[in-house]
C-alpha positions in Angstrom: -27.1 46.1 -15.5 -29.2 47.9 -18.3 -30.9 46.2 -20.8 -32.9 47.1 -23.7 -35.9 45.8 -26.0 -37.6 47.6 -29.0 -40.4 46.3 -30.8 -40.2 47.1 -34.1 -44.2 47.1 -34.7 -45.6 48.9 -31.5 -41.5 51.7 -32.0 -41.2 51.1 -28.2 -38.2 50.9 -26.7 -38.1 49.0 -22.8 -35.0 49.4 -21.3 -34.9 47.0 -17.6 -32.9 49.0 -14.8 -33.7 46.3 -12.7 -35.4 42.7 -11.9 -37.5 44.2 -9.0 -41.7 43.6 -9.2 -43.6 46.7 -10.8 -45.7 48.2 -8.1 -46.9 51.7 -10.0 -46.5 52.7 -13.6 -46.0 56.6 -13.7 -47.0 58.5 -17.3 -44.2 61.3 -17.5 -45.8 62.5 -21.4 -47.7 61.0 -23.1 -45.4 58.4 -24.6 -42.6 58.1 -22.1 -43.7 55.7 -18.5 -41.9 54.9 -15.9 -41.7 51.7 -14.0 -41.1 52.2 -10.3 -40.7 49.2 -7.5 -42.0 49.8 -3.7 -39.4 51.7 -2.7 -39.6 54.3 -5.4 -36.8 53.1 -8.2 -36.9 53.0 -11.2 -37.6 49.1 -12.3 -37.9 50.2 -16.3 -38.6 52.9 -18.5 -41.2 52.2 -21.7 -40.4 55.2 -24.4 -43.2 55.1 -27.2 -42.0 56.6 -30.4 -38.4 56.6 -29.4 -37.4 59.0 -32.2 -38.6 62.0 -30.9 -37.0 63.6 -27.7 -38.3 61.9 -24.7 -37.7 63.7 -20.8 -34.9 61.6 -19.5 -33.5 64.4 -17.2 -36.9 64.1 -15.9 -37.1 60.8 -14.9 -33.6 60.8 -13.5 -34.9 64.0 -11.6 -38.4 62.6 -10.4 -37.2 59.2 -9.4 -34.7 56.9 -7.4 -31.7 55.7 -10.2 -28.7 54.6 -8.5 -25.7 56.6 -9.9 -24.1 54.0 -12.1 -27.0 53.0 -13.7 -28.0 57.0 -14.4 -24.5 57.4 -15.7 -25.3 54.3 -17.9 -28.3 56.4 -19.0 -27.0 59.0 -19.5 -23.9 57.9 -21.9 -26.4 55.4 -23.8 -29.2 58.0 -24.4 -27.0 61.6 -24.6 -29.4 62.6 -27.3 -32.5 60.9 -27.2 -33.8 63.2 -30.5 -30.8 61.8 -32.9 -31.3 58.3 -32.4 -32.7 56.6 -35.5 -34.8 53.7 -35.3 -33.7 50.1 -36.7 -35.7 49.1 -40.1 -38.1 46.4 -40.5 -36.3 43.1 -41.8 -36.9 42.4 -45.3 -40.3 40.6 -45.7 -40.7 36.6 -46.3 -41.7 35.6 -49.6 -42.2 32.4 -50.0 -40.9 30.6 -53.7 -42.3 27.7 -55.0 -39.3 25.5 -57.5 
């Protein structure tokens, strides 16, 4: 099952594709990486600056996704360069009674 963080102060989205230990980390640009286990599939994918387009036909092409989770993917990212981000929650200010 896919799951996916963003941190709002780095703009990177992680999204898990599975539990498996990280073996390699391979750079697809210069703000998409892919997490890949010892057999060659995809463990995660870090996307840096998620509001601009980001290759993921490529890293379904260059690397092992099983078929649900590329359909999952697919149907969750169909247009990686329309997604707006999530705003910053509203500051804390403190008020003294």
């Amino acid at each position: 099952m896919i799951s996916q963080t963003y941190d709002l102060d780095a703009h990177a989205l992680y999204i898990t594709v599975s539990d498996h230990q990280i073996v390699r980390t391979a750079e697809i640009d210069r703000g998409t990486l892919v997490d890949v286990d010892a057999t060659g599939a995809v463990v995660g994918i870090e996307v840096l600056n998620f509001d601009r387009c980001w290759p993921l036909t490529e890293v379904l092409d260059r690397f092992r996704v099983g078929p649900e989770d590329a359909a999952q993917l697919r149907a969750y990212f169909s247009r990686p360069a329309q997604l707006t981000l999530p705003q910053h929650p509203a500051p804390r200010v403190l008020v003294s009674i």
